[in-house]
C-alpha positions as YAML, in Angstrom:
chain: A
units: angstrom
residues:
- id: 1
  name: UNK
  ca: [-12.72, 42.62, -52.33]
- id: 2
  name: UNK
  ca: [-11.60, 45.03, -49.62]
- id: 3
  name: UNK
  ca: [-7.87, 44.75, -48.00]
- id: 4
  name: UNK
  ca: [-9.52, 43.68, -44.73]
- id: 5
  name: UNK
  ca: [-11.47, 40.59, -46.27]
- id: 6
  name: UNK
  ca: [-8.15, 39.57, -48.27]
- id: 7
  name: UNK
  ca: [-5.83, 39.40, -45.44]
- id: 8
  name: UNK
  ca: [-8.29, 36.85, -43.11]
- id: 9
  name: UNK
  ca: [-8.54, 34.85, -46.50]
- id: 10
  name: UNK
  ca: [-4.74, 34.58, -46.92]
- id: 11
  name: UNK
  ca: [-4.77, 34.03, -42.97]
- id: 12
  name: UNK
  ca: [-7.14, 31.15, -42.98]
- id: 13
  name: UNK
  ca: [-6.63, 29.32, -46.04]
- id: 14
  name: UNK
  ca: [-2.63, 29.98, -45.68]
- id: 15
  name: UNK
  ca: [-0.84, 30.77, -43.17]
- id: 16
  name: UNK
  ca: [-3.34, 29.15, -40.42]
- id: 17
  name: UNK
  ca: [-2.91, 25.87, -42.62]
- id: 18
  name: UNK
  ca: [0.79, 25.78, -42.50]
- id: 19
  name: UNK
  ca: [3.32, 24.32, -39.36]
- id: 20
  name: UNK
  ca: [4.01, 27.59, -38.58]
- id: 21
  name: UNK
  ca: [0.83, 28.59, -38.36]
- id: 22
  name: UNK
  ca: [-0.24, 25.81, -36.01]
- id: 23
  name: UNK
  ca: [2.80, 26.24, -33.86]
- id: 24
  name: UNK
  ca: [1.84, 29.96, -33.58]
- id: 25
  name: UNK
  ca: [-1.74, 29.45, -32.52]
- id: 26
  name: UNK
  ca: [-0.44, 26.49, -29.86]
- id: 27
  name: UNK
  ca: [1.77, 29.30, -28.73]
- id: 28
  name: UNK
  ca: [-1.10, 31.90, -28.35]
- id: 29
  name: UNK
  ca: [-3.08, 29.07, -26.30]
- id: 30
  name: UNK
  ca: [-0.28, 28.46, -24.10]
- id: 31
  name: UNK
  ca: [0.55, 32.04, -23.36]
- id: 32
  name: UNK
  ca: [-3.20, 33.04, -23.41]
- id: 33
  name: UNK
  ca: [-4.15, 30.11, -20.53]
- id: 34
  name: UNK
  ca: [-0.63, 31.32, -18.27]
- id: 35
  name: UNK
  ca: [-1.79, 35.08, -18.38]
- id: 36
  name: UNK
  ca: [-5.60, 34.16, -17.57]
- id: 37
  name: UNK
  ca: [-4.11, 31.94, -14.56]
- id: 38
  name: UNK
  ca: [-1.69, 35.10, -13.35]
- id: 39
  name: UNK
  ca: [-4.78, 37.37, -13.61]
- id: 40
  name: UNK
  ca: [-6.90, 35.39, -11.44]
- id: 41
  name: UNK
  ca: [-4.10, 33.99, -8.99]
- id: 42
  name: UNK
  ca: [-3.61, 37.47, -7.79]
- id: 43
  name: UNK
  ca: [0.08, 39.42, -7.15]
- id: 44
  name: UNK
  ca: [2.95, 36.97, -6.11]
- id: 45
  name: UNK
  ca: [4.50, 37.25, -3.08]
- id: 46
  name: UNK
  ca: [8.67, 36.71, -3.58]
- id: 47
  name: UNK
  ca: [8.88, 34.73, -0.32]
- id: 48
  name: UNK
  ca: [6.95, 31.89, -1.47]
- id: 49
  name: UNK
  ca: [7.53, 29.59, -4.12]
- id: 50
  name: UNK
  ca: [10.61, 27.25, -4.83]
- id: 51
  name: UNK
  ca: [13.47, 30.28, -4.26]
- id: 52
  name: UNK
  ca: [12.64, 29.82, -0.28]
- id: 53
  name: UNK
  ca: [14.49, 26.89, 1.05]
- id: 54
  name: UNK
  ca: [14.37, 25.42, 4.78]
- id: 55
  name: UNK
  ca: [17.32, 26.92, 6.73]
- id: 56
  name: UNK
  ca: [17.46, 23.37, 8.59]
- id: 57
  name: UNK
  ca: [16.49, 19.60, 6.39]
- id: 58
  name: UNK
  ca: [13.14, 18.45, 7.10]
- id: 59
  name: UNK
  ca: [12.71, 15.48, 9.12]
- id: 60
  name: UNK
  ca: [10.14, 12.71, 8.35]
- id: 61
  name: UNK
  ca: [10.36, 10.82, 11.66]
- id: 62
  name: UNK
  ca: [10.75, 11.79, 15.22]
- id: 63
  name: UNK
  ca: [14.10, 12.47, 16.44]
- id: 64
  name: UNK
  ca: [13.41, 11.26, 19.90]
- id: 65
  name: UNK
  ca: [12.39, 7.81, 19.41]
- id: 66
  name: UNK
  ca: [15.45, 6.30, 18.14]
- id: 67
  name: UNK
  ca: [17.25, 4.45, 15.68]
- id: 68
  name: UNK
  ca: [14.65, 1.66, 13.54]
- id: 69
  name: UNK
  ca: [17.40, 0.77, 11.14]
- id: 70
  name: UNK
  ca: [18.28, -2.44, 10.56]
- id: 71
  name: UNK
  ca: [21.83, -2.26, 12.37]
- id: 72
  name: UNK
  ca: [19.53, -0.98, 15.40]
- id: 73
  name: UNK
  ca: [21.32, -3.22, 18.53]
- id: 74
  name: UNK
  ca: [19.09, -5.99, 19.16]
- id: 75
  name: UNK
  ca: [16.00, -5.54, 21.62]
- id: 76
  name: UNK
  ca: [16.90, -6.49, 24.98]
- id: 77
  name: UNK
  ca: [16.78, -10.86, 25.04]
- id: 78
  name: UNK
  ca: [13.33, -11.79, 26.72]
- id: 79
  name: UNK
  ca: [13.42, -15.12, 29.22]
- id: 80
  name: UNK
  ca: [11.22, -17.44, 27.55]
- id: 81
  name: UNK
  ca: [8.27, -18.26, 29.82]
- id: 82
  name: UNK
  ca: [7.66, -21.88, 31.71]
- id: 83
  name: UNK
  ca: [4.62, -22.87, 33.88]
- id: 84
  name: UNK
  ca: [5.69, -24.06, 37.34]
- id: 85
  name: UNK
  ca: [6.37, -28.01, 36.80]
- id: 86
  name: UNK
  ca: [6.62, -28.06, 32.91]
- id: 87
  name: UNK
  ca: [9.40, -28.85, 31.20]
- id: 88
  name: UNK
  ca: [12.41, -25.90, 30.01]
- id: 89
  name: UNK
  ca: [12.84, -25.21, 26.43]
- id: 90
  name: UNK
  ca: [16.42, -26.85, 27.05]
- id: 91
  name: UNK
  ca: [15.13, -29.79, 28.38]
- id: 92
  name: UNK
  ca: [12.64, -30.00, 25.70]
- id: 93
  name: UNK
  ca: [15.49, -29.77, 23.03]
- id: 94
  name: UNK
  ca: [17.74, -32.68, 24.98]
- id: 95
  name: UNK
  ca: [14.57, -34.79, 24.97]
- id: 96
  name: UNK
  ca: [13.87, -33.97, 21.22]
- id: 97
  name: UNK
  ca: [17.28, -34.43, 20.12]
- id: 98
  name: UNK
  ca: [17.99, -38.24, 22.17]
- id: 99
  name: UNK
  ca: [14.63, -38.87, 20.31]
- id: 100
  name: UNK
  ca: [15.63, -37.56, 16.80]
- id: 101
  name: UNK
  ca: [19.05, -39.39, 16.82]
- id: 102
  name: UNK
  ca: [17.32, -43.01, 17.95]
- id: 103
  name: UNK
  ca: [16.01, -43.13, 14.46]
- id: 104
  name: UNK
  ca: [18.25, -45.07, 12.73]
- id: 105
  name: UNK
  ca: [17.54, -48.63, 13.73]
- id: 106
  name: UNK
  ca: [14.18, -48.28, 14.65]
- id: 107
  name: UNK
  ca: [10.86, -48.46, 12.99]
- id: 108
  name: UNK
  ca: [9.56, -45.73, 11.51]
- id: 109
  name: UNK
  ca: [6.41, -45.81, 13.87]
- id: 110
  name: UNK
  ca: [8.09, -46.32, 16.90]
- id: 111
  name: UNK
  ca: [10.50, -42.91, 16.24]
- id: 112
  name: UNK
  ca: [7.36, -41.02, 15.05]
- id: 113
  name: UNK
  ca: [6.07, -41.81, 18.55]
- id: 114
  name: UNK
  ca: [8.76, -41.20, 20.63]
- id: 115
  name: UNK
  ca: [9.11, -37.51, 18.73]
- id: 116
  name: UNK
  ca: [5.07, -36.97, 18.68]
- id: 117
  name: UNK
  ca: [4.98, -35.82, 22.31]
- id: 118
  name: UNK
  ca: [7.76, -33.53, 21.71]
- id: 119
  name: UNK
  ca: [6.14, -31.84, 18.55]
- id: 120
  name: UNK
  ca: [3.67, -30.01, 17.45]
- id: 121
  name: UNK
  ca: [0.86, -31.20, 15.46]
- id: 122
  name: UNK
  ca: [2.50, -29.42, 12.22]
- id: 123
  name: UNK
  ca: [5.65, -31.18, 12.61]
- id: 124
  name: UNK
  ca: [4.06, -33.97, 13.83]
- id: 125
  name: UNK
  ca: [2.42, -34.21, 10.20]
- id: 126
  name: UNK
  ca: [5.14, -33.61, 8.54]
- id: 127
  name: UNK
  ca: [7.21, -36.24, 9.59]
- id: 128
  name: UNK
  ca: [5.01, -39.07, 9.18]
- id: 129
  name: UNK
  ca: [6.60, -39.38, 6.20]
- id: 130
  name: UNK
  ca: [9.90, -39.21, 7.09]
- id: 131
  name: UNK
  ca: [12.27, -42.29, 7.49]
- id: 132
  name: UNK
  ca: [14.84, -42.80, 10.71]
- id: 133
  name: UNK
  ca: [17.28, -43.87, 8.66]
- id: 134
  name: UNK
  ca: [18.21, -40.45, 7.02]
- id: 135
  name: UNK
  ca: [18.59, -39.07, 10.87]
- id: 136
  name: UNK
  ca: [22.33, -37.47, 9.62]
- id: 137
  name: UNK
  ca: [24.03, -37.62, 13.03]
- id: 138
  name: UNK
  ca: [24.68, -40.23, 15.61]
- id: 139
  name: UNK
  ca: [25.28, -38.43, 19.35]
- id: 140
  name: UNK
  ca: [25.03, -34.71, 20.78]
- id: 141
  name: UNK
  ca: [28.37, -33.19, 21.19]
- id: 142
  name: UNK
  ca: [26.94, -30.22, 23.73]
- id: 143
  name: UNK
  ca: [24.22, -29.09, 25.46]
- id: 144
  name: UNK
  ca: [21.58, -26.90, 23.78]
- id: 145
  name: UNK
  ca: [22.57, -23.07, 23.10]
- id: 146
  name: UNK
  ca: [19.32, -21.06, 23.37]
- id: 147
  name: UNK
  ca: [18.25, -18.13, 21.36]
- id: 148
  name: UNK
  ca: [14.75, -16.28, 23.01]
- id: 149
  name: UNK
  ca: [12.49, -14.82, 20.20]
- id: 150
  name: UNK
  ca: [9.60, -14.08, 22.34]
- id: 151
  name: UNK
  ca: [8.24, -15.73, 25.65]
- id: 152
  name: UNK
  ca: [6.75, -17.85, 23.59]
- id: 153
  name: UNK
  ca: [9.47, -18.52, 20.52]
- id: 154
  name: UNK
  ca: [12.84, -20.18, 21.06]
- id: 155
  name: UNK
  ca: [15.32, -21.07, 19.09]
- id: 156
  name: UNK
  ca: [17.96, -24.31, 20.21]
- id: 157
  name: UNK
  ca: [21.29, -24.88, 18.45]
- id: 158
  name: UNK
  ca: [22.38, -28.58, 19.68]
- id: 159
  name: UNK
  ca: [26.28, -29.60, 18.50]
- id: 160
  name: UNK
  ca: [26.16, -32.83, 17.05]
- id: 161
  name: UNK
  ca: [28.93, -34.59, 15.77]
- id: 162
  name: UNK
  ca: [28.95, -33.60, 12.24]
- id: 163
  name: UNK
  ca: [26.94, -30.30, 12.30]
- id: 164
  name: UNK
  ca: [24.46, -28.81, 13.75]
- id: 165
  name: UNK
  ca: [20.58, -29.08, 14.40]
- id: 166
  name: UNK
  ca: [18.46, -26.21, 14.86]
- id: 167
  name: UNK
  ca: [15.01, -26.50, 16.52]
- id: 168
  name: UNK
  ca: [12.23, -23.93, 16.80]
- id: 169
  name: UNK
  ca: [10.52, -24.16, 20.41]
- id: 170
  name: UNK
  ca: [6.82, -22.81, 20.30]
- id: 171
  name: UNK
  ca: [4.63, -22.84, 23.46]
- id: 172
  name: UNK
  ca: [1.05, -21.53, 22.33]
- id: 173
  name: UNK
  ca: [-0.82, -23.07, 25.42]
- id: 174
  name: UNK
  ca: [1.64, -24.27, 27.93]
- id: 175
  name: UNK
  ca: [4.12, -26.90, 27.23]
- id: 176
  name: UNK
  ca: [7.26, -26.40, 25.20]
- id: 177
  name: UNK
  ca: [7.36, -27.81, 21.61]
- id: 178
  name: UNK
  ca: [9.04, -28.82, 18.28]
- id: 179
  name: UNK
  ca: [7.87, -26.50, 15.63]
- id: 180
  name: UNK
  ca: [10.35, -26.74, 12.94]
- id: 181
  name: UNK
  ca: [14.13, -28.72, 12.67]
- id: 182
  name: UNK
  ca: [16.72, -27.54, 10.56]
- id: 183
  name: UNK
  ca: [20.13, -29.05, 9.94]
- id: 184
  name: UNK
  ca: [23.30, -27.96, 9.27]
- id: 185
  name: UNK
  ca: [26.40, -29.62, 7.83]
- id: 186
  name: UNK
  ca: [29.70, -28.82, 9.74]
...
């Protein structure tokens, strides 16, 4: 056997077999596929890479159009929007409110139909279940306190005498209504 064949027989059955071994040839691999990548990706200019930083941070957004955070002051309010010889969204509250507190006493049906004109046909819905008799307050204690949205969106906070009720005004086609009432406890 000549010294040539013995050594690639000890290589392959031995050392090639063995961690080492493997770890070596991984290494080879590793080093072989880096070198082949440097030969073909041509010389390396110093400039480029990770050592260059920007001399100023880069921005994402335009510096010019402002601040869109959400501590941004509030857009400028926006007068809600009335056709000539409808009713305001303040009246429309006053009128929903006298309405809403004439429930206790009174039918169900005849309270649904004194707030029905008032509402819209969501709200309307959802209080057919609803009984007069849970109505928590008895009398306004202030006129309503408007909060625009939109032209279209309002917002009333009426004082009553033991907290507060909060209406959403919506006027889709025309005339203000009820969307949604909230109350709070004072």
């Amino acid at each position: 056997m000549s010294p040539v064949r013995r050594a690639l027989e000890f290589l392959f059955t031995r050392v090639l077999r063995s961690r080492i071994g493997i770890a070596l040839v991984i290494a080879v691999l590793v080093f072989g596929v880096i070198g082949a990548a440097r030969l073909v990706g041509g010389p390396v200019d110093p400039g480029l890479g990770l050592t260059s930083r920007p001399s100023q941070p880069i921005s994402t957004a335009d510096p010019e159009a402002g601040d869109d955070g959400v501590l941004a002051s509030p857009p400028a309010a926006v007068a809600p929007k009335t056709r000539p010889g409808e009713d305001t969204p303040e009246q429309v509250a006053g009128r929903f409110t006298t309405a809403w507190l004439s429930g206790p006493g009174s039918t169900g049906d005849a309270w649904q139909a004194r707030l029905r004109p008032l509402s819209t046909p969501a709200l309307a819905e959802k209080l057919t279940d609803a009984d007069p008799e849970t109505v928590p307050a008895r009398k306004t204690t202030g006129a309503p306190t408007l909060r625009p949205r939109t032209e279209s969106f309002v917002e009333a906070l009426v004082p009553l005498d033991n907290g507060t009720l909060r209406l959403e005004l919506v006027a889709p086609d025309g005339p203000w209504l009820v969307d949604a009432i909230d109350w709070e406890r004072s």
